[in-house]
Backbone as a ProteinNet text record, in pm:
[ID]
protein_1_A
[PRIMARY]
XXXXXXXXXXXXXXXXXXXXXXXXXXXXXXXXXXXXXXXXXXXXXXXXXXXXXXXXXXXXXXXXXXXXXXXXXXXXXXXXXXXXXXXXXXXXXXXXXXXXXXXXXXXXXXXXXXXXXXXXXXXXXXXXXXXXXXXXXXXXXXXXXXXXXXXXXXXXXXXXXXXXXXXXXXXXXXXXXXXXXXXXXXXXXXXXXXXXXXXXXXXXXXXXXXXXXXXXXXXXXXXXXXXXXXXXXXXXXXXXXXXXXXX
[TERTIARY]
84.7	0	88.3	72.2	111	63.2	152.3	119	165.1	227.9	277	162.3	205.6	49	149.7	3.3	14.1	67.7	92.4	196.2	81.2	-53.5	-165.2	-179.3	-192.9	-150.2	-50.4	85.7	200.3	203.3	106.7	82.6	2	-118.7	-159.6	-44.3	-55.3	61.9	153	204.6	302.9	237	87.4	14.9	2.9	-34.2	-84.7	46.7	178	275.7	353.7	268.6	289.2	251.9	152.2	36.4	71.3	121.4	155.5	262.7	394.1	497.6	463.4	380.5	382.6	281.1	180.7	123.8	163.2	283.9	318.7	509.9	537.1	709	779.1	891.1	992.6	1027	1021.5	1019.8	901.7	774.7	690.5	704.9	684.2	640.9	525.7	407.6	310.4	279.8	173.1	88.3	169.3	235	251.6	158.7	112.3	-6.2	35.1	161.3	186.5	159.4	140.4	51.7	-22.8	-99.7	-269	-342	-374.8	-396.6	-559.4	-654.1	-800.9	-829.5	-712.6	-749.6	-769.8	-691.3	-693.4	-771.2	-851.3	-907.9	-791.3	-653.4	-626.7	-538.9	-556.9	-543.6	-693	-804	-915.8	-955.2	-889.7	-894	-800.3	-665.8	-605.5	-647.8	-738.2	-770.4	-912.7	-976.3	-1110.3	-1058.5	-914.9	-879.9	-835.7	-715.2	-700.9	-796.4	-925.8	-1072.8	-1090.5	-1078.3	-1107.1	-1056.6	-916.8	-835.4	-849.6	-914.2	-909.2	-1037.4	-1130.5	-1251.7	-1279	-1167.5	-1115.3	-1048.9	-1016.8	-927.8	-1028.7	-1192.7	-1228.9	-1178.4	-1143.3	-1056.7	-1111.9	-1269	-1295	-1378.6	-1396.6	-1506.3	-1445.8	-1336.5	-1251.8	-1339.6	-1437.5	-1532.3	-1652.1	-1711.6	-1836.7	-1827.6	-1927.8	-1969.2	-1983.6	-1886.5	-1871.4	-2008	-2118.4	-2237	-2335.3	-2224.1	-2270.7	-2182.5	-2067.9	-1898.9	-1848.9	-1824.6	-1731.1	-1637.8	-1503.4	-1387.7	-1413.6	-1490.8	-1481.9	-1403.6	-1275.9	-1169.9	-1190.9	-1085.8	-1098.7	-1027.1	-1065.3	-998.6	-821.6	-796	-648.3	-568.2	-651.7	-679.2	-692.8	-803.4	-833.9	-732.8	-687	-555.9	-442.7	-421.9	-290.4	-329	-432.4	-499.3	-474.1	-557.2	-545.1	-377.1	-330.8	-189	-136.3	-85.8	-22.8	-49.6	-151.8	-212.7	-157.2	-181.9	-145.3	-5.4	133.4	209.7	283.7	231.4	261.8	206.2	122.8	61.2	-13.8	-69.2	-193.4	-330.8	-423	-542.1	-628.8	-737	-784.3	-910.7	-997.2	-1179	-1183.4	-1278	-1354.8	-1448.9	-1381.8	-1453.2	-1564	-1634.4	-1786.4	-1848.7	-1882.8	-1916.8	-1891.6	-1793.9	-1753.6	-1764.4	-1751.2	-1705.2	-1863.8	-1914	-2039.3	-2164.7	-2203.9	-2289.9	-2353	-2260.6	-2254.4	-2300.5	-2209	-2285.5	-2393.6	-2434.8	-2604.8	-2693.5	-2650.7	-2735.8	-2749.5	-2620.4	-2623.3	-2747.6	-2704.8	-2821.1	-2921	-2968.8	-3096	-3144.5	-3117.3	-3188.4	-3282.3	-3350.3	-3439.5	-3359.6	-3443.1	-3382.9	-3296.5	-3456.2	-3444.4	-3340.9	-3299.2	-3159.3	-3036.3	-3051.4	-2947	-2932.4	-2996.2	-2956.8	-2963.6	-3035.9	-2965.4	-2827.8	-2787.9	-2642.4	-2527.4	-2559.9	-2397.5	-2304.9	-2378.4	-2308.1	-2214.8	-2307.2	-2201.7	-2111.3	-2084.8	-2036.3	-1915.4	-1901.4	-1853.2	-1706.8	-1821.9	-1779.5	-1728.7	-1698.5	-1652.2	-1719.4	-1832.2	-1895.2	-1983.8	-1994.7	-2061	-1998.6	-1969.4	-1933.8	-2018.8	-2011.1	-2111.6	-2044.7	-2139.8	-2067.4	-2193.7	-2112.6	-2176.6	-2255.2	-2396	-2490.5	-2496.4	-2363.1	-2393.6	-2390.1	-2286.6	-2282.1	-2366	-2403.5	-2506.4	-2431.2	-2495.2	-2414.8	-2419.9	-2536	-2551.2	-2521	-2488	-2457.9	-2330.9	-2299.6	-2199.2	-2179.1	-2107.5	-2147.6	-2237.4	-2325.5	-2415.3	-2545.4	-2568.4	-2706.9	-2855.7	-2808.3	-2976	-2993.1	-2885.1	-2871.4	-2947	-2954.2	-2995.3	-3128.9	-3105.3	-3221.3	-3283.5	-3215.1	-3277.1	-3368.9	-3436.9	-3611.6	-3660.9	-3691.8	-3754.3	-3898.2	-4034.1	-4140.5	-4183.3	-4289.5	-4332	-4413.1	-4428	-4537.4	-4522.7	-4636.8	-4654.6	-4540.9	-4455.5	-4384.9	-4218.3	-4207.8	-4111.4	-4087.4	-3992	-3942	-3880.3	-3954.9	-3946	-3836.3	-3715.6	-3567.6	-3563.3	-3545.5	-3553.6	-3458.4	-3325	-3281.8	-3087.8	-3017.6	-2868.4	-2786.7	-2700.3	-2548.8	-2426.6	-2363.7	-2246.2	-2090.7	-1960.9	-1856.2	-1811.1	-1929.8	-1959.8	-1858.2	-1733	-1674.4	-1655.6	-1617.8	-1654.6	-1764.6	-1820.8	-1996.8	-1989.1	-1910.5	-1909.7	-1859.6	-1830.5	-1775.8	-1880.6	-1931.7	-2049.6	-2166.9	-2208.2	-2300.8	-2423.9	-2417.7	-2511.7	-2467.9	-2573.7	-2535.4	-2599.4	-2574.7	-2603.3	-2701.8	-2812.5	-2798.2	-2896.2	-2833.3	-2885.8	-3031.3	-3108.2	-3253.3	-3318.8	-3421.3	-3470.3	-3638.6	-3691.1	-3869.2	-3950.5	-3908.7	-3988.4	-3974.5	-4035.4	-3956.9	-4026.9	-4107	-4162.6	-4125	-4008.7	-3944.6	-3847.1	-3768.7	-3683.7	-3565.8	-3471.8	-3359.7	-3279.5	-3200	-3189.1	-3246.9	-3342.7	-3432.8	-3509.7	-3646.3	-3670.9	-3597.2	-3491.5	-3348.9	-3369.9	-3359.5	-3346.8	-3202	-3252.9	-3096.1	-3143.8	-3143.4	-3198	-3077.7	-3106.6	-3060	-3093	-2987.5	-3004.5	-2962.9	-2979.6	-2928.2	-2867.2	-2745.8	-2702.3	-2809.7	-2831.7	-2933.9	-3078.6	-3107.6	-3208.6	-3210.2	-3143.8	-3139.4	-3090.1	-3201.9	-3175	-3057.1	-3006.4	-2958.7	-2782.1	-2759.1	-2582.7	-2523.3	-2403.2	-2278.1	-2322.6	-2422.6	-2459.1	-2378.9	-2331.2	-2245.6	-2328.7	-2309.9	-2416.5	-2355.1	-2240.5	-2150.3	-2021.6	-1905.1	-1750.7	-1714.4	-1742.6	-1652.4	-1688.2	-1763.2	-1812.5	-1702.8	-1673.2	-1577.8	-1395.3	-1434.6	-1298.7	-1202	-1257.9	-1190.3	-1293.9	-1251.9	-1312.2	-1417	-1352.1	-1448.7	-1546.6	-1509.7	-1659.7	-1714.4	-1806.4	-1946	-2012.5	-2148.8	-2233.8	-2305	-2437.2	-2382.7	-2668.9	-2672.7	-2802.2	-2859.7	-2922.4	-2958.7	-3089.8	-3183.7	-3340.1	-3399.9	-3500.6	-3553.4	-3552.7	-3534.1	-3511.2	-3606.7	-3621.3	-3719.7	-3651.7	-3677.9	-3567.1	-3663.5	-3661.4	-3754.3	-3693.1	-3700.3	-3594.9	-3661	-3550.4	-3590.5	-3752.3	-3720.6	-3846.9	-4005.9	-4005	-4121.6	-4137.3	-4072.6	-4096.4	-4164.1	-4059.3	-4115.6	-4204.9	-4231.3	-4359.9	-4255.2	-4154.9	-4088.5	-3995	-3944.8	-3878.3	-3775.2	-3663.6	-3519.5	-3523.1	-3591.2	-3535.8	-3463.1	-3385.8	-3343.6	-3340.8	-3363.4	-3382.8	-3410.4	-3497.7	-3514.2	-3351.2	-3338.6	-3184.9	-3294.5	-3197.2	-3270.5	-3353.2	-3388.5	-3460.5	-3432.6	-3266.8	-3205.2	-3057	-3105.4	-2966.4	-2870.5	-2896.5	-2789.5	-2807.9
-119.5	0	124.6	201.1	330.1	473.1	479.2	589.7	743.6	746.8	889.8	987.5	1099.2	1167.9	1178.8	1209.6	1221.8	1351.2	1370.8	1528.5	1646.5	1567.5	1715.5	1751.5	1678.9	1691.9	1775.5	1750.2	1815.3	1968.7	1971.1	2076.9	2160.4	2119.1	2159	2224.3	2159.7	2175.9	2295.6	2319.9	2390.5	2560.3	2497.3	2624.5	2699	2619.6	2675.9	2739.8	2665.4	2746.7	2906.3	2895	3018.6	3106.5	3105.5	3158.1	3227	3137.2	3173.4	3270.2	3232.6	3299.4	3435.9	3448.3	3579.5	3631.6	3585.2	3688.7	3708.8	3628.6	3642.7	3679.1	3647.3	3620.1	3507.2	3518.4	3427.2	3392.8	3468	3439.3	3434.1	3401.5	3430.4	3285.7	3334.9	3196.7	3172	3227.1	3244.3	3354.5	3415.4	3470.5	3410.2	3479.8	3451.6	3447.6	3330.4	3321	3259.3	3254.4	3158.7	3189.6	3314.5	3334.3	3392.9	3365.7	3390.6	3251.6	3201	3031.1	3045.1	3162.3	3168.8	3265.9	3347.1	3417.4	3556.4	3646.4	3769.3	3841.5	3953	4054.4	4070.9	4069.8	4061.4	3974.9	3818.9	3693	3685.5	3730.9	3696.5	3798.5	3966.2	4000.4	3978.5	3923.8	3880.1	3738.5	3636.9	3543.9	3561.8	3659.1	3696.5	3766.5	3864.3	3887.6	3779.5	3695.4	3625.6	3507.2	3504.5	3430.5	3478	3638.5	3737.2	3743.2	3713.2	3674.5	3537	3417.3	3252.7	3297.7	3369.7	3363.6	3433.8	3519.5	3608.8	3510.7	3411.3	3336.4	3175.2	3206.9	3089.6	2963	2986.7	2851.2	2861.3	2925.4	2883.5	2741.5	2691.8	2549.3	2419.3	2399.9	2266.9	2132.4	2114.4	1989.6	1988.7	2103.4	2223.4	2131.7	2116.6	2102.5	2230.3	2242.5	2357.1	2426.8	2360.1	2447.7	2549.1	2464.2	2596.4	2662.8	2677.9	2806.1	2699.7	2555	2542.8	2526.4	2407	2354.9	2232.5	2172.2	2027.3	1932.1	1961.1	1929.7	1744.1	1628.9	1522.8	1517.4	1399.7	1394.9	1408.6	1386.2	1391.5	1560.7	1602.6	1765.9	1815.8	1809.6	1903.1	1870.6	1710.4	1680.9	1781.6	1797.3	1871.9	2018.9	2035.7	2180.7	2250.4	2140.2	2194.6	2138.7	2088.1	1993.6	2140.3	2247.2	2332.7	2435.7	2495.1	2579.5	2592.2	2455.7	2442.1	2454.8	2356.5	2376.9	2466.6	2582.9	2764.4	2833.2	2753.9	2826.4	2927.4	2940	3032.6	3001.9	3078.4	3038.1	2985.5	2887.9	2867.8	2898.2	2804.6	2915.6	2829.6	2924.9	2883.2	2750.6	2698.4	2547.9	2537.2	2656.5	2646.4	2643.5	2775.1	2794.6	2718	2691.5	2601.9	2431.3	2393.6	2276.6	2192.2	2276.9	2262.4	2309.9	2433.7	2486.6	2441.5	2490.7	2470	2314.7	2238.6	2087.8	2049	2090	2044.1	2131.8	2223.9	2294.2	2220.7	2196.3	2141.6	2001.3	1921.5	1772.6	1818.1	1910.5	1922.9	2037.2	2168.1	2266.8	2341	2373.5	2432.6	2483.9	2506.7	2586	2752.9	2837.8	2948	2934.7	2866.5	2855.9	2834.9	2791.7	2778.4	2907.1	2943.3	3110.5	3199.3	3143.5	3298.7	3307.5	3131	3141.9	3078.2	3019	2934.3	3063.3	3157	3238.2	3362	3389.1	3414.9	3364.7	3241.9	3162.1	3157.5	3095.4	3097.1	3199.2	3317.4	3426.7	3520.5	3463.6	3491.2	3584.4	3627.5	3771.1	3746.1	3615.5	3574.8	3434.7	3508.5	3434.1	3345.4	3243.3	3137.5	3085.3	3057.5	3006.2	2895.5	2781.7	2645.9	2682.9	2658.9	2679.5	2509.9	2436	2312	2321.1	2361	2360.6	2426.4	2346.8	2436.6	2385.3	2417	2443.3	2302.5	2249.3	2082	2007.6	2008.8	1974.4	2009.6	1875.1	1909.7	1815.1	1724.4	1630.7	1544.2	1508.1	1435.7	1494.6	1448.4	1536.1	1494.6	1370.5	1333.3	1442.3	1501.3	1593.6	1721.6	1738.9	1856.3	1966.2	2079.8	2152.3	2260.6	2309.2	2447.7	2387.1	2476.6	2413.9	2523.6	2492.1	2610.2	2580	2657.6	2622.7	2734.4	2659.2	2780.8	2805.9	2964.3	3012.9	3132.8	3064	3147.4	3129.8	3227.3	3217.1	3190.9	3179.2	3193.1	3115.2	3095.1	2978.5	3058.5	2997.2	3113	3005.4	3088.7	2978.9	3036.7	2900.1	2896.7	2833.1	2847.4	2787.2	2898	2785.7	2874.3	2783.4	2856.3	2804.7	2876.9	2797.7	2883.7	2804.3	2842.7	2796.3	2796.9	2902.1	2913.6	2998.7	2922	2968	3133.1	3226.2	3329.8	3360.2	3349.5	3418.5	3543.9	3628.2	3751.1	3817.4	3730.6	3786.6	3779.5	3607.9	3574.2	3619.8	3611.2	3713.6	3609.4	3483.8	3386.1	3330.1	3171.3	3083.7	2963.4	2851.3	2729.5	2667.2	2643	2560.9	2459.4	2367.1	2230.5	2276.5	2236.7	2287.8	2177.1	2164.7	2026.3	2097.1	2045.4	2092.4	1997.5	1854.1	1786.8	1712.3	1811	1725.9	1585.6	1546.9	1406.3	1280.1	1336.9	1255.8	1164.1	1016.6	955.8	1079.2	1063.9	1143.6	1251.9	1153.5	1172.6	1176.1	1192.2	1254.7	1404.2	1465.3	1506.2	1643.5	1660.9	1771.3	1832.9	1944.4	2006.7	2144.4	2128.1	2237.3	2365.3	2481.6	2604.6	2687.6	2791.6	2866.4	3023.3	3076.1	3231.8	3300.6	3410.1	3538.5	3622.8	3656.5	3748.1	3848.5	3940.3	4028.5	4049.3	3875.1	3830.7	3785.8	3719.3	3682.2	3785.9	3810.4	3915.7	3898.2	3799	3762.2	3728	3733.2	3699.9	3767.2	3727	3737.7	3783.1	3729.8	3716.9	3608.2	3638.5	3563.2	3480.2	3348.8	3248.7	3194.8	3210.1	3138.3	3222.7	3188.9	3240.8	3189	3073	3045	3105.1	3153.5	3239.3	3363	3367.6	3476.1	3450.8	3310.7	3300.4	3367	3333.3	3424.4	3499.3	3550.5	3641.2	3510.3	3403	3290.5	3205.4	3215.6	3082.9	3207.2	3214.2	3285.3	3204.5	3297	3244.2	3324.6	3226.4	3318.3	3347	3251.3	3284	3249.1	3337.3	3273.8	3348.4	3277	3302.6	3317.4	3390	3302.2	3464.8	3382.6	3466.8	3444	3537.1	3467.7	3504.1	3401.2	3409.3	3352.8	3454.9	3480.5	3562.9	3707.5	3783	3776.1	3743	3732.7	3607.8	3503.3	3401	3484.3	3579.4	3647.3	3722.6	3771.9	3801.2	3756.6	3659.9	3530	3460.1	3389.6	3319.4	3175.2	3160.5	3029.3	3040.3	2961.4	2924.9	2854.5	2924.7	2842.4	2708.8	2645.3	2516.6	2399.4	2375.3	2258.1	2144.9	2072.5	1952	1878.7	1771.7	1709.2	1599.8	1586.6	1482.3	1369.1	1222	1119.3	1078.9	1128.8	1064.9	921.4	1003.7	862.2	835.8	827	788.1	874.9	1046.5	1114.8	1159.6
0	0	0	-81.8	-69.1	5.5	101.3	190.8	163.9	45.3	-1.4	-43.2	18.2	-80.2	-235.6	-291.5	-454.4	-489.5	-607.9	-659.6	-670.8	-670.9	-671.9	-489.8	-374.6	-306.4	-215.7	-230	-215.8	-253.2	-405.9	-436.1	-348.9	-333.8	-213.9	-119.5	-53.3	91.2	59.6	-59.8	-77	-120.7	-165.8	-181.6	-61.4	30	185.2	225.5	222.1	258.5	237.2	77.7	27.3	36	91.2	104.7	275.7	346.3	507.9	502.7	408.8	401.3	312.4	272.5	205.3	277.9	337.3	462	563.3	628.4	749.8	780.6	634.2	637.9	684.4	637.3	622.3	802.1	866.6	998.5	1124.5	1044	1151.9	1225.6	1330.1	1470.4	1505.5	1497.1	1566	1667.8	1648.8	1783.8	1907.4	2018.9	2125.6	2225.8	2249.5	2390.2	2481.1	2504.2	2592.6	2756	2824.5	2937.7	2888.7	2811.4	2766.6	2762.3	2834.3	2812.8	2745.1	2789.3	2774.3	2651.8	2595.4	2513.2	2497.5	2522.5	2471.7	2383.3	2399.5	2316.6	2156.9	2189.2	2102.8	1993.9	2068.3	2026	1965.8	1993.4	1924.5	1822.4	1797.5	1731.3	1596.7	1641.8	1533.1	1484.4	1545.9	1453.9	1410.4	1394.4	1292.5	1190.4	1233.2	1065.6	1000.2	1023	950.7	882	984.3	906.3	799.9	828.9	695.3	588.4	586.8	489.1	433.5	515.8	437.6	359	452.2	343.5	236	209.6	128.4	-21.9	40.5	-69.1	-76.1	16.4	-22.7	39.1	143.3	251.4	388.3	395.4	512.5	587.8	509.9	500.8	419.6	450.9	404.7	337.5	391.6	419	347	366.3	314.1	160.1	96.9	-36.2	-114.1	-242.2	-265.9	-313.1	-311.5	-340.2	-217.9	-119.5	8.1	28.3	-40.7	-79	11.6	39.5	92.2	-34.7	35.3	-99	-125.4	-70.4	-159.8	-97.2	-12.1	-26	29	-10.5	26.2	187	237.6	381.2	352.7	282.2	251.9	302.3	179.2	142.5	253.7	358.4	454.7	556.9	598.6	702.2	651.2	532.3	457.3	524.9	500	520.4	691.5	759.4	912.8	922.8	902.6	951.1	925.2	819.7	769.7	859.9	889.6	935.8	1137	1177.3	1303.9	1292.5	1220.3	1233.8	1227.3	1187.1	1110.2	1251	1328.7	1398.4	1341.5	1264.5	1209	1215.7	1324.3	1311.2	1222.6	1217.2	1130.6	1124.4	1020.8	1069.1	1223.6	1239.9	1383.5	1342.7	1509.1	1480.3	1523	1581.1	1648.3	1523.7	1421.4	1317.6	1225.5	1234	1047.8	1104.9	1245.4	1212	1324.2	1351.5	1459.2	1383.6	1368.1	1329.4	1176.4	1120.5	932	948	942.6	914.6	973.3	1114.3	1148.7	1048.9	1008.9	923.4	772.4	747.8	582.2	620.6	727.7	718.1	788	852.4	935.7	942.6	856.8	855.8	763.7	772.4	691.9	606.8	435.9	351.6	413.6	496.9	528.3	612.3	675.7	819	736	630.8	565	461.7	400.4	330.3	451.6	560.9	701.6	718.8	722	813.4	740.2	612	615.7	542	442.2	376.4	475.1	596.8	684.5	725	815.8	789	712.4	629.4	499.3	493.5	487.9	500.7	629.7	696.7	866.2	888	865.3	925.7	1013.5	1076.1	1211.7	1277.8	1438.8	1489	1605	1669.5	1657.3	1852.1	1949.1	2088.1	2064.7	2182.2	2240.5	2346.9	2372.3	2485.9	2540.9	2585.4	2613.4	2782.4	2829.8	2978.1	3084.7	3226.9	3319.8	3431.3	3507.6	3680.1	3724.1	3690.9	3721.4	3636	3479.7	3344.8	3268.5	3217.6	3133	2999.7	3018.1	2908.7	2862.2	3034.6	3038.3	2943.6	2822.7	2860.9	2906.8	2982	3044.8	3171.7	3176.1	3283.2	3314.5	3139.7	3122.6	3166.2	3225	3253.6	3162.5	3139.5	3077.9	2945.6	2975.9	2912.4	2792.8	2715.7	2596.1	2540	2583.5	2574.2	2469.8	2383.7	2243.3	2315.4	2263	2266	2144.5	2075.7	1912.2	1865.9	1806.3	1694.8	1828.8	1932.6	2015.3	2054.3	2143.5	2207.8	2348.1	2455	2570.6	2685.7	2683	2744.8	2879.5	2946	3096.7	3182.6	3224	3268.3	3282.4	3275	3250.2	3212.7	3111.4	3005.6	3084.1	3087	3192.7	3079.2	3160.5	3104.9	2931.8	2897.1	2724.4	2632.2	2602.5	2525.4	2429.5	2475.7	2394	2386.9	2473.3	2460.3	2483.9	2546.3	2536.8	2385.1	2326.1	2148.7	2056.6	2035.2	1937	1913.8	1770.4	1755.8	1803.2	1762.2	1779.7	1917.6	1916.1	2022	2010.7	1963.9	1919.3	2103.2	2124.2	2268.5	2228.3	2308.4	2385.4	2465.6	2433.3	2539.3	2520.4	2647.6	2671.3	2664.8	2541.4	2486	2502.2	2520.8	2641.6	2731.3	2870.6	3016	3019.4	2963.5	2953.9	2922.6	2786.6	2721.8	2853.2	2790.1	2837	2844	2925.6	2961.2	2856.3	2757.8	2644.2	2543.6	2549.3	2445.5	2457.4	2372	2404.4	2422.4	2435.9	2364.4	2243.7	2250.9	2080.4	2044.4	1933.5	1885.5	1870.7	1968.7	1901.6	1905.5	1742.7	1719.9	1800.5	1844.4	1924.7	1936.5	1888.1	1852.1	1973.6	1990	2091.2	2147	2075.3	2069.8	2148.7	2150.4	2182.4	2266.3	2317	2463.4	2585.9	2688.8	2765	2867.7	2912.2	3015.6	2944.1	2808.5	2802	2902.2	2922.9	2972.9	3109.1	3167.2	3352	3433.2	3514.5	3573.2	3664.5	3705.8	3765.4	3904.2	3879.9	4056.8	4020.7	4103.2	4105.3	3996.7	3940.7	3847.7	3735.7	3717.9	3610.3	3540.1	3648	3578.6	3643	3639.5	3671.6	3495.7	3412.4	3265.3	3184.6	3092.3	3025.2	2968.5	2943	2865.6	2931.4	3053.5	3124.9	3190	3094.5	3148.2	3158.5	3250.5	3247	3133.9	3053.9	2943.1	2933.4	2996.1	3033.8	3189.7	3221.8	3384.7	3394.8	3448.4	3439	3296.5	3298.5	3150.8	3033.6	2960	2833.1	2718.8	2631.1	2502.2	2379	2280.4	2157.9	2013.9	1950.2	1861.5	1779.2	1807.2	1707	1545.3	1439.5	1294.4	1278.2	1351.9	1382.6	1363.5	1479.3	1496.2	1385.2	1275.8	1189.2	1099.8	1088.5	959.3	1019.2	1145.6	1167	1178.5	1181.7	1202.4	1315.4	1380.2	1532.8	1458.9	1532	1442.7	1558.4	1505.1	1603	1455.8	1546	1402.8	1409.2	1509	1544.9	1672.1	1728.2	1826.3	1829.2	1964.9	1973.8	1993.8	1978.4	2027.8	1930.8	1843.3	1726.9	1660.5	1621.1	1513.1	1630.9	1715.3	1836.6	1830.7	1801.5	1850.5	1973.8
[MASK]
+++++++++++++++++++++++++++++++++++++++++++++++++++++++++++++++++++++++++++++++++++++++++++++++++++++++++++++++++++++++++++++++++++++++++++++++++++++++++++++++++++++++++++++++++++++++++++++++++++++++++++++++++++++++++++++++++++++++++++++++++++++++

């Protein structure tokens, strides 16, 4: 068996390099974070420009099918891709958005959720946090509390997301919410989409650890309602029940 990559390949690889060395020079090392372990205002402002620049050249969605602007690229391709990128130390897209968000959307979202969000996306002009963690919850999610009940065109959120990655940055917020307490444990879970904007309660702090960094917030606490563009249109970004097909 042959384990060499191929000469279109290599090509690759050598593109990405060129590409680093002429935006960054012959001597760059990387962003120094080394006592920044959580992330700097301006460790996070220098990796949304350089988003700005992959999506500039069309390299923000490795995986993406190029008819939603990703590249197509094969597993080969995208290992070459992130492999280059890390070893240069140069940020790459954000993995909430591009590597979380975007694909539940490509298999499980409505047409309209998909012309709202992948072209941002795409296009780094929205950035995207995890609503998975709560004070009693974390990976478990039979665990889960925070509850989201419709009413009319809304989805009225009750509970708290804490330890949430950059939630004080993102414009959105992907969460885990549990729409029926009836259901078996793991089930009964759904995926809603939520707009910064819209939720009254971001970046509230819920215990000490909350602000042990700029990044574990608490990022909802007591109840919020999230509707926003929804109430417009008459649709609830929900995108899916968990537990259906055993996720």
């Amino acid at each position: 068996m042959e384990f060499e990559f191929t000469t279109e390949q290599e090509s690759w690889r050598n593109e990405i390099r060129g590409w680093i060395r002429e935006e960054f020079g012959a001597d760059w090392n990387g962003l120094d974070v080394s006592n920044d372990e959580e992330g700097s205002d301006e460790a996070w402002a220098f990796a949304k420009g350089i988003r700005a620049k992959l999506a500039q050249k069309q390299w923000t969605a490795p995986a993406w099918p190029s008819e939603h602007g990703g590249m197509g690229l094969s597993f080969a391709e995208q290992a070459i891709f992130n492999e280059e990128l890390a070893y240069h130390r140069v940020p790459g897209p954000d993995l909430i958005s591009v590597g979380y968000v975007g694909p539940t959307l490509l298999v499980y979202g409505t047409d309209e959720q998909k012309e709202r969000h992948l072209d941002d996306i795409v296009n780094a002009r929205a950035s995207w946090c995890q609503g998975y963690s709560e004070p009693g919850s974390g990976s478990d999610l039979a665990s889960l509390q925070t509850r989201a009940v419709k009413d009319g065109d809304d989805y009225v959120i009750n509970g708290q997301k804490i330890w949430t990655s950059n939630a004080h940055r993102a414009d959105w917020m992907f969460a885990l919410v549990r729409t029926d307490p009836d259901a078996p444990k793991h089930r009964g879970i759904s995926y809603l989409l939520d707009r910064h904007e819209d939720a009254r309660h971001y970046g509230a702090p819920t215990d000490q650890h909350a602000w042990r960094t700029r990044l574990q917030r608490g990022v909802l606490r007591g109840c919020a309602r999230s509707g926003g563009e929804s109430r417009r249109r008459g649709k609830p970004r929900l995108v899916r029940r968990y537990g259906d097909d055993g996720l």
